[in-house]
Phi, psi and omega in degrees: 000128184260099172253150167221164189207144154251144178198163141234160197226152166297009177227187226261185181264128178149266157356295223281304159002307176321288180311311188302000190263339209245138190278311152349301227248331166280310197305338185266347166304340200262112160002125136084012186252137175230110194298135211233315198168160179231136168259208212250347161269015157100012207253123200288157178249142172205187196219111164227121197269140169231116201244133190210113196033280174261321203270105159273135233216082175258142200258172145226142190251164148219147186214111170281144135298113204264327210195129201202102200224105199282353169249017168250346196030055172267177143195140168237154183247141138257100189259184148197138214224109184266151147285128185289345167258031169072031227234347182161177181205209193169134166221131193215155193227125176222122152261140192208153210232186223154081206249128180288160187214109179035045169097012178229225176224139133278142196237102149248138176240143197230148172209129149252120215253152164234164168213157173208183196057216187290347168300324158280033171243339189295333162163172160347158159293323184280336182299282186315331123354260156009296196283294168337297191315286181348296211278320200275320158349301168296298181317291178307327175321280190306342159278336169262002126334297174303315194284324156253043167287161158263173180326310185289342191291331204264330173278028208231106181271157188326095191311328185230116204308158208281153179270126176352153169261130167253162206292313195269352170283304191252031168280299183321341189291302176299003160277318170267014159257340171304330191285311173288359164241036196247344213237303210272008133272028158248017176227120166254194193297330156323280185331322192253017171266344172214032147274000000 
């Protein structure tokens, strides 16, 4: 499944680059993720939990930087993701390209995800789409947070571990975005010329 996202943050692609580099300061942006350790061949281990109703469902990762061009402001990820009960995995490819924009950075990022077991169960493409849309929300949030810490704010590790991603939180989401793109193809363009 091929998803992309887009956002932008206030500060240059270089600034923002830093971050995305440093396994500390990101991995606690992303929503139910949590940093385990970086080894000595640079590869981050990290944990992440999802919980969709009763059944809760924790990976374990590992995510490489595979490619990286600072003057291009390119990067690629390699993740791979086990369910820690054997219940399924996710493998995914992320690029992501990091261009100035109106005094910032615009961040598009494309992942190509594969899934399997119960993990290819979760739902439809357009749900997970949905869901995906959610979490790179939060992330960007948490990256314009991050990005305007001061120095000293920033070496201040997260006091608490990032909390599960619910289940029902990101149902609601994928319901009202199935819902608005359900309403904006039943208006066409006359209808909205003349409201």
């Amino acid at each position: 499944m091929n998803l992309q996202h887009e956002f932008d943050v206030p500060e240059s692609p270089q600034a923002t680059l830093e971050l995305l580099l440093n396994a500390e300061r990101v991995v606690p942006c992303l929503p139910g993720a949590s940093l385990v350790e970086v080894t000595g061949d640079g590869t981050w281990k990290t944990t992440m939990t999802v919980k969709l109703g009763p059944v809760a469902m924790e990976f374990a990762n590992d995510v490489r930087v595979v490619e990286y061009d600072a003057a291009t402001g390119k990067v690629r990820l390699d993740l791979n993701g086990r369910e820690k009960r054997g219940r399924g995995s996710a493998v995914a490819t992320v690029d992501a390209q990091l261009v100035p924009h109106e005094g910032g950075t615009r961040v598009t990022m494309t992942s190509d995800v594969r899934f399997s077991g119960q993990a290819a169960q979760l739902g439809r493409p357009s749900v997970i789409e949905d869901i995906s849309t959610r979490l790179c929300d939060e992330f960007a949030q948490s990256l314009r947070r991050r990005l305007s810490e001061t120095p000293a704010a920033a070496e201040t590790p997260e006091p608490a571990p990032q909390k599960p991603v619910s289940g029902l939180s990101l149902i609601g989401a994928a319901l009202r975005g199935a819902l608005a793109r359900i309403f904006s193809f039943r208006t066409s363009p006359r209808e909205k010329g003349s409201q």
